[in-house]
N, C-alpha and C positions, 0 to 999 in steps of 0.2 A: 662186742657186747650184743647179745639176742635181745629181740624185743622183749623179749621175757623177764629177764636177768635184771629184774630190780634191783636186788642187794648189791650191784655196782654201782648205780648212782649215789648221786653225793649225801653220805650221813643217811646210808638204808646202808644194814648189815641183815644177817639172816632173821633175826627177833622181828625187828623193825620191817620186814619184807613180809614176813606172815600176816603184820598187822593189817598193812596196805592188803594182802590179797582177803582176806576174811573181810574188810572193806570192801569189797567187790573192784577194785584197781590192778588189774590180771596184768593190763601191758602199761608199755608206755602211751598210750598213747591215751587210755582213761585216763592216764594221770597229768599228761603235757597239755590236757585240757581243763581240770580241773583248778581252781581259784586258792593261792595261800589259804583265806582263811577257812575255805570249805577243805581244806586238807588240815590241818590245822585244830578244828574242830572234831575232824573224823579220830583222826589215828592221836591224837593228844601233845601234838608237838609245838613250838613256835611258828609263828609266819616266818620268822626270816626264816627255821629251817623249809618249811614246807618250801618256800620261795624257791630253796636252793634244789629242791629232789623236784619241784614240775622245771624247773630253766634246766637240772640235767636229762628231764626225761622228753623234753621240747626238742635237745639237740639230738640225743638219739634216735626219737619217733623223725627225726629231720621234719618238724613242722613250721612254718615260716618261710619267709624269702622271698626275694622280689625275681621275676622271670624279664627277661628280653624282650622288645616287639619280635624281635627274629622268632625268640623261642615259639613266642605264642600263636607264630604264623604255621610252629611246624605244627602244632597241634592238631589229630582228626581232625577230618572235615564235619561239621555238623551235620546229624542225619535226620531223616523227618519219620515217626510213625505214625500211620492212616489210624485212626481211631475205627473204621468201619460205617460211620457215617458222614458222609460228603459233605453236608454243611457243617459240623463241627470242623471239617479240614479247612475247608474254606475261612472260617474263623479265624483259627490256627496259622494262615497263610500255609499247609500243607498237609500238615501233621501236629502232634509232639515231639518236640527237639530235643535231641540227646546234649548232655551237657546242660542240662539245665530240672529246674521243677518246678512239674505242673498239678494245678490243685483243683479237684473236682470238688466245691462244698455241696450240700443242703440237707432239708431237715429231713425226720426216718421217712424210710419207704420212696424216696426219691429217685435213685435208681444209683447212687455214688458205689456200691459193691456191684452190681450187674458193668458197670463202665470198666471196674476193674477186672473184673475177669474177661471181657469183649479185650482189652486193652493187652490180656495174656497172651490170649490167640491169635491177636493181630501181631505180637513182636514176634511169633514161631515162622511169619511167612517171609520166604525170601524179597531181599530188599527190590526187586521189579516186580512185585507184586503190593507192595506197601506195606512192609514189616521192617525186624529188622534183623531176622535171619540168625537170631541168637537162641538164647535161655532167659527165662525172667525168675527174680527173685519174690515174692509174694509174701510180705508179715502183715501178717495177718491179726491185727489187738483183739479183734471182734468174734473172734470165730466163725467168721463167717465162708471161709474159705468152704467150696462144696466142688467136687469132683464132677457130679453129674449137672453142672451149668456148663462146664469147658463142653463135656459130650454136646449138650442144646447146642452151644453155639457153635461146634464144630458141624452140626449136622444143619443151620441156620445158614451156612459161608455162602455165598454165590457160589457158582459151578470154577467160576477163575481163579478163585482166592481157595477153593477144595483142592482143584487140580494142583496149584502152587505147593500145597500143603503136603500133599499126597508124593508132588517130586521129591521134597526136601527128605522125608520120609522114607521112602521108596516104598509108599503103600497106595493102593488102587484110591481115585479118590472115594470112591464108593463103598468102602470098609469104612465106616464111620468108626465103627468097634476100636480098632484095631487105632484109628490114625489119633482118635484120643488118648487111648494106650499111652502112646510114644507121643503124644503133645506131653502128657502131664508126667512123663518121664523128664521134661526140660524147665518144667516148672517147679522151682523149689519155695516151701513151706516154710516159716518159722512163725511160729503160735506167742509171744512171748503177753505176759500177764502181769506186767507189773513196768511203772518206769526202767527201771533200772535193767532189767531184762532188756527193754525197747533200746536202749541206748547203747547195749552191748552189741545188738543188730546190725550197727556197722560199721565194729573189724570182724564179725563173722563173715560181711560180703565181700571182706576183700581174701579171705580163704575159700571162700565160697566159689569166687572166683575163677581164681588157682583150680581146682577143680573142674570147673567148667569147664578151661584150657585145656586140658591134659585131658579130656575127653574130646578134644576135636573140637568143640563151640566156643561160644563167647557169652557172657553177660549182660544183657544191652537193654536190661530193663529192671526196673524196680520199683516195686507198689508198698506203699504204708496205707494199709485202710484198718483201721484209723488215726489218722496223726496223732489227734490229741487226748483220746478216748484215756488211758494210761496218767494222763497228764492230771486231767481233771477230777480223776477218781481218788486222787493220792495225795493233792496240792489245792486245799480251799481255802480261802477266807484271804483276804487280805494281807495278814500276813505271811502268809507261803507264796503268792504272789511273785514277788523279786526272785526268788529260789523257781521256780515254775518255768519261770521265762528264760532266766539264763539254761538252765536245761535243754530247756524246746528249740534253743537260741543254738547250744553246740550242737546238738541234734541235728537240727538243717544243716547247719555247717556243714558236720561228716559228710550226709549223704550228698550233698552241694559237690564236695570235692571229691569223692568216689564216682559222680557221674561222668566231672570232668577227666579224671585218670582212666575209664574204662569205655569213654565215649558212652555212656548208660544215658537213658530216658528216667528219671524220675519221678512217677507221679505219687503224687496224695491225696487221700479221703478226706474229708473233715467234716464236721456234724456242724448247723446253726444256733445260733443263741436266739433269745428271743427277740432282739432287732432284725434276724433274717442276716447276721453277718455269722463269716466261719471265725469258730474259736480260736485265740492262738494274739490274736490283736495286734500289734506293731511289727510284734517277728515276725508273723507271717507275713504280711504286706510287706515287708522288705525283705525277707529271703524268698519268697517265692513270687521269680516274676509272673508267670502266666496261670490265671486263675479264671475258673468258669463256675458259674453255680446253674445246677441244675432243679428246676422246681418242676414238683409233680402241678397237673392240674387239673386231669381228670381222668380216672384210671387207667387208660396205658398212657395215656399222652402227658408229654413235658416238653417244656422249653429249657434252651440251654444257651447261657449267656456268658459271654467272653466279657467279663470285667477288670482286669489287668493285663496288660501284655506291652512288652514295649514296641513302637511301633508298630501296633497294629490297632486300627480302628476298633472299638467296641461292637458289639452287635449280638444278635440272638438268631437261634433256628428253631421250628418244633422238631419234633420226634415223637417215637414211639418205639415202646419196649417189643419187642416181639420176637418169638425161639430164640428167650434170654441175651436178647442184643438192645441198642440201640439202633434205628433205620428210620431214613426220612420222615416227614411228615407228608 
C-alpha cells in the first residue's frame, strides 16, 4: 500500500477517499494523527468507524513503537550549530542541537526573524567551522522571509566563517554576489497562510528532503518563524482553545520526529502575550526543551535569555544587531 492509497484502509473505498482528501487528509499520516472524533465530525462517519481508518492508517504510516537502548545508541551523533554569537553558545553549552527544538520568543521588533535568517547562514558552513554543512528548510507564516538580509549577513561573516563558506561553495570569499547566490540556492521557502497549510509543512520536509539527498546535501535545519502566528489568527475564544492545542501539540510532534530521523536542528519564533511569555502555553513548555527569549532594550541592543534547557544553567548575554546579525555586546 502507498502512502497515498487511502481507499485500502479499513471502510475507505474510492467515495469515501475523496471525502477524506477534499478534507485536506492527503496521506496517511494526516490522518494516523488525527482523533476519532475530529474525523468523525469532518467526513460524517462513526467514531468506531473513524477509529478503524486512523488504527489502519497508524499501521501503514508505521507510527508508534518502542526502540531499544541498543537502537538508540546507533542513532547520529548529536551535532551543535554556532548561532554566530559566542555568548548565545556559551548558553547553549555549544550551539543548537540537532535532534531537538529550540525557541527564540519575544515581542515585535525584537530581533526573533533576524536570529532566523543569521541561523540560515550559519547551518550553510562546514561543520569545523560551526554549521552544519547542510540545506535549511525556512516556513516562513509571517512573510517575512527577505533575500537581501542572507546577502547582509553573508557580507557581515568574519573573514573564517566567509572563507569556510566560500570552500563549501567553490567561490572566492570575496564575491559576496555570487556566494549568496548559491547560499539561497540551499535554502528552501515555504510561505504557508493558513493552519492547515502549517501542518501540512511536515510531510513536505520529509520530500523535501529526499530532494536535498539526490542533490548531494542534507537537511539539517529547519526554521518556523512564526510558530503560533497561524494558530491564533484561526482559533480564539475559549472554546477553540482544546482544538488549538491539540493542533499545536501534533505539530511539535512531527517536527520533533523529523529532526530526530534527519539528525535536523529545529528552531521556532514565537511572538509574546502580554505577561512577556511566548504563546502556545503547556505544549510549548513541554515539547520544546530549549527556549531563550530575546528583549529589545534600546535600539540595536538586546539581551537574550536561556530560560529552559535541560541541564544547563539559566543565564543571559547582551547583544547587538549589526550587518543584520546578532554580535557581542
Amino acid at each position: 500500500m502507498s502512502s497515498d492509497d487511502l481507499q485500502d484502509l479499513p471502510k475507505v473505498g474510492p467515495s469515501r477517499e475523496t471525502d477524506l482528501k477534499e478534507a485536506g487528509f492527503e496521506t496517511m499520516q494526516s490522518l494516523a494523527v488525527s482523533s476519532p472524533g475530529e474525523l468523525s465530525s469532518i467526513i460524517d462517519v462513526g467514531e468506531s468507524t473513524a477509529s478503524d481508518i486512523i488504527n489502519g492508517a497508524r499501521e501503514a504510516a508505521d507510527i508508534g513503537g518502542f526502540d531499544s537502548g541498543a537502537a538508540v545508541l546507533d542513532r547520529p551523533s548529536i551535532k551543535k550549530l554556532e548561532t554566530g554569537h559566542s555568548g548565545v553558545d556559551r548558553l547553549l553549552g555549544g550551539g543548537i542541537e540537532t535532534q531537538a527544538i529550540t525557541e527564540f520568543y519575544g515581542n515585535e521588533n525584537s530581533g526573533r526573524t533576524t536570529m532566523a535568517h543569521q541561523l540560515c547562514v550559519q547551518s550553510l558552513l562546514p561543520d569545523n567551522a560551526g554549521g552544519l554543512g547542510g540545506d535549511s528548510a525556512y516556513i516562513d507564516t509571517r512573510g517575512k522571509f527577505d533575500p537581501d538580509r542572507v546577502t547582509e549577513i553573508i557580507e557581515g561573516l568574519d573573514t573564517d566563517r566567509r572563507e569556510a563558506l566560500g570552500a563549501r561553495f567553490e567561490i572566492p570569499p570575496g564575491d559576496v554576489e555570487n556566494l549568496a547566490e548559491k547560499a539561497l540556492n540551499h535554502i528552501h521557502i515555504e510561505r504557508p497562510t493558513t493552519t492547515n497549510e502549517q501542518l501540512l509543512t511536515t510531510e513536505e520536509l520529509s520530500n523535501l528532503a529526499d530532494r536535498v539527498e539526490s542533490a548531494g546535501s542534507e537537511l539539517r535545519l529547519v526554521i518556523v518563524d512564526s510558530l503560533t502566528i497561524n494558530f491564533r489568527a484561526e482559533y480564539q475564544g475559549r472554546g477553540e482553545l482544546a482544538e488549538r492545542q491539540q493542533k499545536l501539540n501534533s505539530y511539535l510532534h512531527d517536527l520533533r520526529r523529523f529532526g530526530d530521523m534527519k539528525n535536523a536542528a529545529v528552531v521556532v519564533t514565537n511572538a509574546t502575550n502580554s505577561s512577556g511569555e511566548s504563546y502556545g502555553g503547556a505544549i510549548v513548555d513541554h515539547s520544546v526543551p530549549f527556549r531563550l527569549q530575546i528583549q529589545k532594550t534600546s535600539g540595536e541592543k538586546r539581551r537574550i535569555k536561556l530560560v529552559d534547557a535541560p541541564n544547563l544553567k539559566h543565564g543571559e548575554v547582551g547583544a547587538y544587531i549589526e550587518q543584520g546579525q546578532f554580535t557581542p555586546e
